[in-house]
ZAMIBA-209599 format. One record per residue: residue in one letter; x negated, y, z of N, C-alpha, C in turn. Coordinates in steps of 0.05 Angstrom, whole numbers, plus 5000, padded with zeros to 4 digits. Example, Ala and Ser with C-alpha at 12.3 -4.5 7.8 and 13.67 -1.06 7.14 Angstrom:
<nodes>
+------+------+------+------+------+------+------+------+------+------+
| code |  n_X |  n_Y |  n_Z | ca_X | ca_Y | ca_Z |  c_X |  c_Y |  c_Z |
+------+------+------+------+------+------+------+------+------+------+
|    a | 4736 | 4886 | 5156 | 4754 | 4910 | 5156 | 4736 | 4934 | 5156 |
|    s | 4743 | 4955 | 5142 | 4727 | 4979 | 5143 | 4742 | 5001 | 5157 |
+------+------+------+------+------+------+------+------+------+------+
</nodes>
This chain:
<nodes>
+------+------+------+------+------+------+------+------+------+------+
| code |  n_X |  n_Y |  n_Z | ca_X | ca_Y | ca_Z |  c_X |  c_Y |  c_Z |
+------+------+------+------+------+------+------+------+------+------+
|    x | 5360 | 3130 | 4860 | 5365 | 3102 | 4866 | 5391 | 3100 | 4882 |
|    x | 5411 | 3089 | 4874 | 5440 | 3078 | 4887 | 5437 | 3054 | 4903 |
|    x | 5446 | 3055 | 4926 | 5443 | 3034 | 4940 | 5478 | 3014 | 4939 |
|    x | 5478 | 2996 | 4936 | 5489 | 2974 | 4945 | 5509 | 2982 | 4961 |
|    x | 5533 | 2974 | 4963 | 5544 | 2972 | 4986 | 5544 | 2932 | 5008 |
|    x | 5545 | 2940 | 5025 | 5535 | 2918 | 5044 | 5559 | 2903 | 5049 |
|    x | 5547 | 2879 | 5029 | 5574 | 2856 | 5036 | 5561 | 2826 | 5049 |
|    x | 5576 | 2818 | 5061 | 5580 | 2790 | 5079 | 5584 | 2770 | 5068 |
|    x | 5571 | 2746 | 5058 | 5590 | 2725 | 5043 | 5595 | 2704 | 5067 |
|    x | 5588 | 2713 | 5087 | 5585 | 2695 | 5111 | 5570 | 2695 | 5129 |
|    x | 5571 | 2684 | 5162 | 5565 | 2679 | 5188 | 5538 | 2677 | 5174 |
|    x | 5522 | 2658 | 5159 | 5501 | 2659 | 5149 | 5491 | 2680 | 5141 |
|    x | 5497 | 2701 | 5131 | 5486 | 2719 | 5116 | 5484 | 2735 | 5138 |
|    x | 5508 | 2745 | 5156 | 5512 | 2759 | 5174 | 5480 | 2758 | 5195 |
|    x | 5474 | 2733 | 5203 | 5454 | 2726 | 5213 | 5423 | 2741 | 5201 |
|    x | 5418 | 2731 | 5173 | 5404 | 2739 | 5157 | 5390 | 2767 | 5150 |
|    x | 5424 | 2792 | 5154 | 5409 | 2811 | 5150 | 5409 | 2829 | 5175 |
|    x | 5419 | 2812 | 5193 | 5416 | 2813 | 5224 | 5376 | 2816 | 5231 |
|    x | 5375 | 2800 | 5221 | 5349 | 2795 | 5228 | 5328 | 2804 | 5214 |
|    x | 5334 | 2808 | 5185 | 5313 | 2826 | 5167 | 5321 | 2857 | 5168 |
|    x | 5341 | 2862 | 5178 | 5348 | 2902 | 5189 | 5327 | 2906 | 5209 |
|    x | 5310 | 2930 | 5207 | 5285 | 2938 | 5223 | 5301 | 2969 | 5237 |
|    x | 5325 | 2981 | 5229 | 5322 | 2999 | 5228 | 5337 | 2999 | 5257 |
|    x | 5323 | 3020 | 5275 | 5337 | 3021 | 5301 | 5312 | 3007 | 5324 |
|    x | 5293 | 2997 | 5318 | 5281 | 2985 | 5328 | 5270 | 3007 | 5351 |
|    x | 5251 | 3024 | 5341 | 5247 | 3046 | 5362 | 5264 | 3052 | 5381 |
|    x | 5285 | 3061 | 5373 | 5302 | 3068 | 5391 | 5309 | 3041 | 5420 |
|    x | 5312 | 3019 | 5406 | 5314 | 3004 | 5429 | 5283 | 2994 | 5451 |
|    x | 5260 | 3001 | 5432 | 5246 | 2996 | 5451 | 5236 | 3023 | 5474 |
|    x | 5245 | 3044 | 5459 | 5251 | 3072 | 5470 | 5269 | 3069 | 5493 |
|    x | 5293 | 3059 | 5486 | 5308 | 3042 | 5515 | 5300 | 3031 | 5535 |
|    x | 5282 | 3009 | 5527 | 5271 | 2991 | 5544 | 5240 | 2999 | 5561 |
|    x | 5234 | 3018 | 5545 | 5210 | 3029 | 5563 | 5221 | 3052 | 5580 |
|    x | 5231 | 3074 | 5576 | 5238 | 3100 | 5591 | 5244 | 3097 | 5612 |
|    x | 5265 | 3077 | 5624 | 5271 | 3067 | 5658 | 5241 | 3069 | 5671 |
|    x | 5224 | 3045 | 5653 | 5198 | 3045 | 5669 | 5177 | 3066 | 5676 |
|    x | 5182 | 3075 | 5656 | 5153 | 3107 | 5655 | 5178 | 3120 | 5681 |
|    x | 5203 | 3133 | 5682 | 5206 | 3143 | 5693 | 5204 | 3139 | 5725 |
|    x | 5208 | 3106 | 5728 | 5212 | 3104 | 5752 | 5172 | 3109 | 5763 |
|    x | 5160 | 3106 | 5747 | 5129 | 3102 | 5757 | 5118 | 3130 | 5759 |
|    x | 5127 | 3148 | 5747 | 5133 | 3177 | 5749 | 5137 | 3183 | 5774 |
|    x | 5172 | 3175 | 5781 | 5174 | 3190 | 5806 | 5153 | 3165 | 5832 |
|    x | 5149 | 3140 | 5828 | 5131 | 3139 | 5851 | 5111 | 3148 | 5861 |
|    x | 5101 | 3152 | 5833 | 5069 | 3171 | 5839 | 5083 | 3193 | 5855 |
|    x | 5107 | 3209 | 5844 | 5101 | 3238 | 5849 | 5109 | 3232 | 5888 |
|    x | 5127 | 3214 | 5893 | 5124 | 3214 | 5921 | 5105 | 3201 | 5940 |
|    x | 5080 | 3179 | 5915 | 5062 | 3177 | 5938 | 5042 | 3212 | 5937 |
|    x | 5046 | 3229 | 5920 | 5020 | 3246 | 5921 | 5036 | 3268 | 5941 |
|    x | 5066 | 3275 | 5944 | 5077 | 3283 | 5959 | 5069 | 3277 | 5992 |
|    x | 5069 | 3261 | 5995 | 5068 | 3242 | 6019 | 5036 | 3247 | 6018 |
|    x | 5015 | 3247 | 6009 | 4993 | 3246 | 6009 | 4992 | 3282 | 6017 |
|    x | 4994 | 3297 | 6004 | 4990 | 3326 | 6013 | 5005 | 3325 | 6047 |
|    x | 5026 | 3319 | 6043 | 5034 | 3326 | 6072 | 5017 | 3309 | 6095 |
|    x | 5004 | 3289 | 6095 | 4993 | 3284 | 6113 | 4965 | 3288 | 6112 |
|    x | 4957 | 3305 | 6082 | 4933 | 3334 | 6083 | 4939 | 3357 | 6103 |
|    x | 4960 | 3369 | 6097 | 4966 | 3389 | 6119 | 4975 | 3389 | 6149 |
|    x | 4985 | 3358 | 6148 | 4974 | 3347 | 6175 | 4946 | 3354 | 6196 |
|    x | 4942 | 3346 | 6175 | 4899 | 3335 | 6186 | 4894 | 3362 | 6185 |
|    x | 4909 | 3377 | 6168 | 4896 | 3404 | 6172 | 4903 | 3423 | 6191 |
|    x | 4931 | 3422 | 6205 | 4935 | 3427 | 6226 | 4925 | 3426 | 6241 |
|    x | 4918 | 3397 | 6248 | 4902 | 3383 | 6274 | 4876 | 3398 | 6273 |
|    x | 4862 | 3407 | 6257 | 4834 | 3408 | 6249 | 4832 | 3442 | 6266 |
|    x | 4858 | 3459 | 6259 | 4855 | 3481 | 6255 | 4867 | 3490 | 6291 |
|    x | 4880 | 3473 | 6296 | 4899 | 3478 | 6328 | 4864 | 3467 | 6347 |
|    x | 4850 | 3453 | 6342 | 4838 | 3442 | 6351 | 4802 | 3468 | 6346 |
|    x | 4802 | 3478 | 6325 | 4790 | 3494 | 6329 | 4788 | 3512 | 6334 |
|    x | 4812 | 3533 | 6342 | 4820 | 3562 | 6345 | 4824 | 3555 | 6375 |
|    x | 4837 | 3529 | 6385 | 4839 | 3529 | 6421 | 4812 | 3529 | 6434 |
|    x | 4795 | 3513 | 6409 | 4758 | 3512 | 6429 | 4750 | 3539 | 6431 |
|    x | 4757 | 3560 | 6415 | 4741 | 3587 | 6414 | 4750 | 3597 | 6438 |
|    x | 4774 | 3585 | 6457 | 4777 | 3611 | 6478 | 4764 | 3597 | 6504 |
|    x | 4753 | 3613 | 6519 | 4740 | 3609 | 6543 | 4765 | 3602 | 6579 |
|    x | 4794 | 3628 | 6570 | 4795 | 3607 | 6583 | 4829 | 3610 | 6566 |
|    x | 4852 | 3591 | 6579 | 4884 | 3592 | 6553 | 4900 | 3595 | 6571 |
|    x | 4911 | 3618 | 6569 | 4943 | 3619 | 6586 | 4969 | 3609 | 6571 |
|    x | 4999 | 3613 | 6590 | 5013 | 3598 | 6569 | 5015 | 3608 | 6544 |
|    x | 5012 | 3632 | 6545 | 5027 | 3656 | 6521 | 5005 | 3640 | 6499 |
|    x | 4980 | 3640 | 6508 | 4957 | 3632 | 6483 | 4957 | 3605 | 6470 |
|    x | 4971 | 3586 | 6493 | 4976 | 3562 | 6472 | 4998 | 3565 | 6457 |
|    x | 5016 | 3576 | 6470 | 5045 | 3580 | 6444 | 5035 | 3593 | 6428 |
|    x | 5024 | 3612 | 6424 | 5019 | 3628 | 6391 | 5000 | 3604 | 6381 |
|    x | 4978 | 3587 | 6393 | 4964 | 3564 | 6379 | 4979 | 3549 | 6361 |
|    x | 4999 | 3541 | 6385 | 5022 | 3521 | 6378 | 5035 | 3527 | 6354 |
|    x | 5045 | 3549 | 6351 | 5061 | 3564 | 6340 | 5044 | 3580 | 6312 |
|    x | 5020 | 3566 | 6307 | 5000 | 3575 | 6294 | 5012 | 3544 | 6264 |
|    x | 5013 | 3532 | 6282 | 5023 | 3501 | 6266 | 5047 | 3514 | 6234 |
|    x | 5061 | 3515 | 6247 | 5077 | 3525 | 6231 | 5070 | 3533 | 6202 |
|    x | 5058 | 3555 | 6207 | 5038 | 3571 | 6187 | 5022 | 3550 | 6175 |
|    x | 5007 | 3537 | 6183 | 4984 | 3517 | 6172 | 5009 | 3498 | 6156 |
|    x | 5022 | 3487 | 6161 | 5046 | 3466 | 6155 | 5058 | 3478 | 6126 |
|    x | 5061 | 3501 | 6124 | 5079 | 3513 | 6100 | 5067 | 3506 | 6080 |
|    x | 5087 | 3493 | 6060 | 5124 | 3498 | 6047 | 5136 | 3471 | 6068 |
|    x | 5117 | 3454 | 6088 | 5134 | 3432 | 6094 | 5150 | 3440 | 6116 |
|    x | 5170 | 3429 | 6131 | 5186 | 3433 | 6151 | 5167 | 3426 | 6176 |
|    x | 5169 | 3431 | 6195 | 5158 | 3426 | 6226 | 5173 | 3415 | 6233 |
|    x | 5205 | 3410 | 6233 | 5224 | 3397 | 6253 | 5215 | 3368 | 6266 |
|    x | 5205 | 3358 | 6256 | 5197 | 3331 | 6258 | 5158 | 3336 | 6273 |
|    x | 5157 | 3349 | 6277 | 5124 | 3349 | 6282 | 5125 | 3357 | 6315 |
|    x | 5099 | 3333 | 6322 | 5097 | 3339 | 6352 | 5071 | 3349 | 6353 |
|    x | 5066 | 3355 | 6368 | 5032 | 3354 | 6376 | 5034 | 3358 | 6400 |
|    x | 5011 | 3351 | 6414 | 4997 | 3347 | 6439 | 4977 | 3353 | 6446 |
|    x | 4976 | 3384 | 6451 | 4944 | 3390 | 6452 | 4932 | 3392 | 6486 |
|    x | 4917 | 3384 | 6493 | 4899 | 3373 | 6519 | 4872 | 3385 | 6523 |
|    x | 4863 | 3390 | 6543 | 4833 | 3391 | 6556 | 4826 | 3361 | 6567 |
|    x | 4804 | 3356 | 6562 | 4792 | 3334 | 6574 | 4770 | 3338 | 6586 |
|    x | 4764 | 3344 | 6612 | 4742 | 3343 | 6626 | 4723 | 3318 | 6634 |
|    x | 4696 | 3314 | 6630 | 4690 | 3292 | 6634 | 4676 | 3295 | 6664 |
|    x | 4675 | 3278 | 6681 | 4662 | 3287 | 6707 | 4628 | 3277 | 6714 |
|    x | 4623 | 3282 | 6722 | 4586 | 3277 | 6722 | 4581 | 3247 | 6717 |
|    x | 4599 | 3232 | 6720 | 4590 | 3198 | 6703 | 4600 | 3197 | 6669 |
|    x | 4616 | 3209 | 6660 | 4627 | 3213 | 6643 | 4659 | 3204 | 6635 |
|    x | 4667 | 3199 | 6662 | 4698 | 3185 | 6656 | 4712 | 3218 | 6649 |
|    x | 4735 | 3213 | 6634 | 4753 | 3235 | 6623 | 4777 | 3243 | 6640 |
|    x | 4779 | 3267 | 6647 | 4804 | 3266 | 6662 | 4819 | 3290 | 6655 |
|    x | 4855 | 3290 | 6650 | 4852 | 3315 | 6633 | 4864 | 3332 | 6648 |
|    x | 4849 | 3362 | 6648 | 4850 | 3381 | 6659 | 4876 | 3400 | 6650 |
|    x | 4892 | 3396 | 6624 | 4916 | 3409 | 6618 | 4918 | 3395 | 6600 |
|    x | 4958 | 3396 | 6600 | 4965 | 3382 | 6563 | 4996 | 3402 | 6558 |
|    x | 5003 | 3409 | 6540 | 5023 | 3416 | 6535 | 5029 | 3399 | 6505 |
|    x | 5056 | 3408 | 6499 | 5076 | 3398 | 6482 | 5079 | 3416 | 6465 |
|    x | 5078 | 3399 | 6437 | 5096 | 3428 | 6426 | 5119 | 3410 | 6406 |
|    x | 5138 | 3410 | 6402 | 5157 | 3429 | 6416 | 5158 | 3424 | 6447 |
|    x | 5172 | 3438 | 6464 | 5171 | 3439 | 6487 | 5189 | 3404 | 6496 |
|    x | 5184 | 3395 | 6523 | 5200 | 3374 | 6528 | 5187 | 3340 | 6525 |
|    x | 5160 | 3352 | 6504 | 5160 | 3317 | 6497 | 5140 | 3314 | 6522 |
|    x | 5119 | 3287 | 6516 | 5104 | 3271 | 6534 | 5076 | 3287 | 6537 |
|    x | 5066 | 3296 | 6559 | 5040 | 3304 | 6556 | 5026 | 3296 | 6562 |
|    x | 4994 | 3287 | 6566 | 4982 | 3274 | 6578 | 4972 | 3278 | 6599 |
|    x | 4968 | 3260 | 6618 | 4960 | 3266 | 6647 | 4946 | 3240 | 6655 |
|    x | 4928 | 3242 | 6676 | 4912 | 3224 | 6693 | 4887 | 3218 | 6671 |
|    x | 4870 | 3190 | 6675 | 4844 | 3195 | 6659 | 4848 | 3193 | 6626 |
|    x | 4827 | 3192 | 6614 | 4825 | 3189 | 6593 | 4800 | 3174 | 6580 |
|    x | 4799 | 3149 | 6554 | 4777 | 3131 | 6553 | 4763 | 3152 | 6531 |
|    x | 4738 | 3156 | 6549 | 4725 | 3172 | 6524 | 4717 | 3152 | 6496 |
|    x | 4711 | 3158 | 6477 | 4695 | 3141 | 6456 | 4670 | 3148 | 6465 |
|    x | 4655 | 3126 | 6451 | 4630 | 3134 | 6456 | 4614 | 3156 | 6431 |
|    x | 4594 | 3170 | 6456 | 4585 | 3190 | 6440 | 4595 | 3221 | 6456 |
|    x | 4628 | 3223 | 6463 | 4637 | 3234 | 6478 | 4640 | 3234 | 6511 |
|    x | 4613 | 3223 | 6520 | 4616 | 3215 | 6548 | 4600 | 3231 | 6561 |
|    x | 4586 | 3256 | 6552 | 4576 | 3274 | 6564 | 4575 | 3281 | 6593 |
|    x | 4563 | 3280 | 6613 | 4585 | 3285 | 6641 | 4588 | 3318 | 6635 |
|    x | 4601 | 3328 | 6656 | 4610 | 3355 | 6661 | 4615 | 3376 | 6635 |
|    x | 4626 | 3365 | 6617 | 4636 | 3373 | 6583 | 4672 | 3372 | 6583 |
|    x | 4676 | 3392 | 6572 | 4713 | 3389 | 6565 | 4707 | 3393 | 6532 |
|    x | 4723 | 3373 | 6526 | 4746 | 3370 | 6499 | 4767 | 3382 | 6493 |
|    x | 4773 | 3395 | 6470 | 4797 | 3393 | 6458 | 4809 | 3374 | 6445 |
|    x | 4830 | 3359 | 6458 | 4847 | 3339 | 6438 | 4877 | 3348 | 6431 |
|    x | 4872 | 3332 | 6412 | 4904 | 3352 | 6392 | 4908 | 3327 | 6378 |
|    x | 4928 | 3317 | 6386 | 4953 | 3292 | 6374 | 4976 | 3303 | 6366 |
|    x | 4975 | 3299 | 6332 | 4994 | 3302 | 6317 | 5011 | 3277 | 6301 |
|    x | 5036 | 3283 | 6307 | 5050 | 3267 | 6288 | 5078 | 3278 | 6276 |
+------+------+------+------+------+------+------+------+------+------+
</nodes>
């Protein structure tokens, strides 16, 4: 079968087979979708990004907070390797940006909180000192806490 060659008799016609030509169609709606899938692509991938890292967060906290209760009593050397335990728990993410604040809280025979040590990690930031509002449930009298504030 020989096809035709494609002639114009006019702006009219021009119009005409403007509008009855199908071919190309894919391609432009292939255009018009791909921006979208991709950009929805990468949001997901940075909210699930963002979602693991503030998994390994919590998992930090979880893990600084349970390895400091096992010791009876903490010198400095033992909270820095705690501290310094972070790190490890944190990997493939960076630490540069991560504080924590890990504390004793003693509660005294009525149950007000008062804290008995706080260090920093990294060294320099804010630690806590003077009382502390227990929640309830935690008002035990003569009980110490481990608290561990991460950000």
């Amino acid at each position: 079968m020989s096809r035709r060659p494609f002639r114009l008799r006019g702006p009219k016609d021009l119009g005409k087979s403007l509008a009855a030509d199908r071919r190309g169609i894919a391609a432009v709606e292939f255009a018009l979708v791909v921006p979208v899938v991709i950009v929805v692509y990468l949001a997901g991938f940075e909210v699930m990004e963002a979602a693991t890292v503030y998994r390994k967060l919590t998992d930090t906290t979880v893990q600084i907070a349970n390895v400091t209760a096992q010791y009876t009593t903490m010198g400095a050397t033992d909270v820095a390797n705690v501290m310094g335990a972070s790190s490890q728990i944190m990997t493939p993410y960076s630490t540069s940006n991560l504080t924590i604040v890990l504390s004793e809280v003693t509660t005294d025979n009525t149950g007000a909180g008062k804290v008995t040590w706080s260090q920093t990690y990294p060294q320099g930031g804010t630690a806590l000192s003077g009382t502390v509002t227990m929640p309830s449930g935690f008002q035990t009298p003569n009980t110490s806490y481990i608290l561990v504030q991460t950000t």
